[in-house]
C-alpha positions as CSV (number, residue, x, y, z in Angstrom):
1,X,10.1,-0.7,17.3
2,X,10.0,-4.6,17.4
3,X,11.8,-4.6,14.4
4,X,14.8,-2.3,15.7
5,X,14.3,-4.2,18.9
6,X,15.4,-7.5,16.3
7,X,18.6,-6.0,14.8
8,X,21.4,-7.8,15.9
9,X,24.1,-9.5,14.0
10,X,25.5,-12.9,15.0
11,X,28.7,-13.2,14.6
12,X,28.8,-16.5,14.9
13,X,28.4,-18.1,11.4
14,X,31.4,-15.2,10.0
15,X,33.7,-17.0,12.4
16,X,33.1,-20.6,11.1
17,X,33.7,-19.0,7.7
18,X,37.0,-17.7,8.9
19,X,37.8,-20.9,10.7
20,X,37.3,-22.3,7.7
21,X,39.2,-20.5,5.4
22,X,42.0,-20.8,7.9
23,X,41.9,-24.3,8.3
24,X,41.6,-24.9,3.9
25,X,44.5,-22.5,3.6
26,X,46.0,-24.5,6.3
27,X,45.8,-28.0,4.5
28,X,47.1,-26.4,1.3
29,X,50.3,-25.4,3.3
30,X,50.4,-28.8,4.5
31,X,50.0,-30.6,1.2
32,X,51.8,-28.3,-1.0
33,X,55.2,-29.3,-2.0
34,X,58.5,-27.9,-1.8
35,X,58.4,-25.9,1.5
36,X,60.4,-26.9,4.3
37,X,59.0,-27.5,7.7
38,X,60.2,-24.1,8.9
39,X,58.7,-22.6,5.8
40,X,55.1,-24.2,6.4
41,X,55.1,-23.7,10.2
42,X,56.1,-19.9,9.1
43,X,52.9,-20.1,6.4
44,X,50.7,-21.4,9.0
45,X,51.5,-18.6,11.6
46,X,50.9,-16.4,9.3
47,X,47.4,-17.9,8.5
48,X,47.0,-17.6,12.3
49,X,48.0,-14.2,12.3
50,X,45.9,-13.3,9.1
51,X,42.5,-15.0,11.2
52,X,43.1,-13.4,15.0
53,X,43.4,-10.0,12.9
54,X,40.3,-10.9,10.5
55,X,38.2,-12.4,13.6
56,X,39.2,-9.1,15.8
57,X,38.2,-6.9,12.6
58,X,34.8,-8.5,12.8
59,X,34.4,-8.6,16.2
60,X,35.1,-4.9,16.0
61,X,32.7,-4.2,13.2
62,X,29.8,-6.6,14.6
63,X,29.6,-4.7,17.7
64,X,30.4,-1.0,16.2
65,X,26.8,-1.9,13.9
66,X,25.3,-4.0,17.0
67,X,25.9,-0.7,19.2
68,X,24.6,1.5,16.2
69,X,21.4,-0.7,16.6
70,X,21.1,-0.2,20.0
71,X,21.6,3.3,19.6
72,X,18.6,3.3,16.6
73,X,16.1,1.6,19.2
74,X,17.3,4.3,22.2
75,X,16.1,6.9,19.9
76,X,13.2,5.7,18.8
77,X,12.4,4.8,22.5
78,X,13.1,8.4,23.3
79,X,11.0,9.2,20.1
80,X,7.8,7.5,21.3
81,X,8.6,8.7,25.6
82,X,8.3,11.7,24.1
83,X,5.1,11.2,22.1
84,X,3.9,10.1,25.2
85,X,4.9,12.8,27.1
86,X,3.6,15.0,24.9
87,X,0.4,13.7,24.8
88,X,0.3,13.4,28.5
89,X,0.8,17.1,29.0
90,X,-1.8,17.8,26.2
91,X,-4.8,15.5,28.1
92,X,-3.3,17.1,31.6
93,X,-3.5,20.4,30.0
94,X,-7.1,19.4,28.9
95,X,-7.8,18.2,32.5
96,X,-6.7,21.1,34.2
97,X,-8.7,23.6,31.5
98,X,-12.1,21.1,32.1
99,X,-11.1,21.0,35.8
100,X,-11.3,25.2,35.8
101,X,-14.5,25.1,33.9
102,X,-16.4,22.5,36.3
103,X,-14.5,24.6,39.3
104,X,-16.0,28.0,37.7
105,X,-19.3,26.7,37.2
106,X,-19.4,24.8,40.9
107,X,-18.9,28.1,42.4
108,X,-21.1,30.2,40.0
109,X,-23.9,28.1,41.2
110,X,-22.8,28.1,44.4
111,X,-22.7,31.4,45.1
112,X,-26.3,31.6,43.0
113,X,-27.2,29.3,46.1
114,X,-26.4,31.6,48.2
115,X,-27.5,34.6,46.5
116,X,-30.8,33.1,46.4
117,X,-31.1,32.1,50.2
118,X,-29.9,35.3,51.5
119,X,-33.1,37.0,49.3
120,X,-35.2,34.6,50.5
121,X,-33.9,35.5,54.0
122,X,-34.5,39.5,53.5
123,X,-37.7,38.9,52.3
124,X,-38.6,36.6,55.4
125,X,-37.7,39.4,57.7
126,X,-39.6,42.2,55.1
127,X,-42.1,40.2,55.9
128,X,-41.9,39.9,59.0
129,X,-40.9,42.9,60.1
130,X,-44.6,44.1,57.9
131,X,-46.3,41.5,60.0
132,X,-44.7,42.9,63.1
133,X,-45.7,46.6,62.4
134,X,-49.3,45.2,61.2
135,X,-50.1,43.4,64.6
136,X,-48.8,46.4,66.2
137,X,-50.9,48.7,64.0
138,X,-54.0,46.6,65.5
139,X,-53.0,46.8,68.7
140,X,-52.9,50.3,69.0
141,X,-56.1,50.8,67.2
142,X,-57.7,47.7,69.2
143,X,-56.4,49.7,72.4
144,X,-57.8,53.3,71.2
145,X,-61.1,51.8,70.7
146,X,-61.1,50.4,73.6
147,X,-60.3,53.6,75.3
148,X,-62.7,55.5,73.6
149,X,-65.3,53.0,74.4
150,X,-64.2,53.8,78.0
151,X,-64.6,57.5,77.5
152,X,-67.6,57.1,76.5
153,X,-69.4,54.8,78.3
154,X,-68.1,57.3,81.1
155,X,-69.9,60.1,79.1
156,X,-73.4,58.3,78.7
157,X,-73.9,56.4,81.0
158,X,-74.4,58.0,84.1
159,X,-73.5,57.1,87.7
160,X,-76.7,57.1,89.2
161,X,-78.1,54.4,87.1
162,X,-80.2,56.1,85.1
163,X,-80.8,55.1,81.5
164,X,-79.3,57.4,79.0
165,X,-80.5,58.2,76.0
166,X,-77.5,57.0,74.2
167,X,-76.9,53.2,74.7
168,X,-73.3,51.8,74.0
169,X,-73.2,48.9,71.9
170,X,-70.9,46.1,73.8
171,X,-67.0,45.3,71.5
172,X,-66.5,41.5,71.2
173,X,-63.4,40.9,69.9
């Protein structure tokens, strides 16, 4: 990437070569004999000509390869962004599936949680509801006993006073 990200050629130093070259071609049209002055000035325009054309060429050519450089280090940026992007969707993926997992499980032991309480509820009111009918149970026999001491301390012991043969033992609860 750095490397692509280097490519570039200067165009520069090819210039001074042309200049050059045009200015040595130049100074043998000057120094060469037998031309006229309408005949060098006709040499040296051509020189002229022969460098715009030779500078333009280069210029073209510089920046058609400088461009194909830039286009090498788009692709290779589009390259890696989509690596990356790939990747990215890969560790989201991966987030989203661990995400689901931890989710599942959260609610699995949630609703374990709350299994568990609401049994632990029902057997509270079993409980209770057996302590309830228990409590009950020992009222009703507390009460019949109670009535059948009653019944028969009415039977035995007699209104007049007397002692009775039969003696009720006193309940103490």
């Amino acid at each position: 990437m750095r490397d692509l990200a280097g490519l570039k050629i200067n165009q520069y130093p090819i210039i001074d070569q042309i200049n050059r070259a045009k200015t040595a071609s130049d100074y043998w049209v000057n120094v060469s004999g037998g031309l006229s002055a309408a005949q060098r000035a006709a040499a040296r325009s051509s020189n002229l000509y022969n460098t715009q054309r030779n500078i333009a060429d280069l210029l073209t050519n510089v920046q058609a390869q400088n461009n194909a450089y830039k286009a090498q280090l788009a692709n290779a940026k589009l390259q890696l962004g989509y690596q990356d992007a790939q990747r990215r969707q890969t560790a989201n993926q991966f987030d989203l599936d661990y995400y689901s997992k931890a989710h599942a499980a959260r609610e699995k032991y949630r609703q374990t949680g709350v299994s568990n309480f609401l049994s632990q509820l029902q057997g509270y009111y079993a409980n209770e509801f057996k302590r309830t009918q228990f409590n009950d149970m020992m009222r009703q026999y507390k009460d019949d006993r109670q009535l059948e001491y009653e019944r028969l301390k009415g039977l035995f012991n007699n209104q007049n006073n007397t002692r009775s043969v039969y003696q009720i033992p006193s309940i103490t609860y």
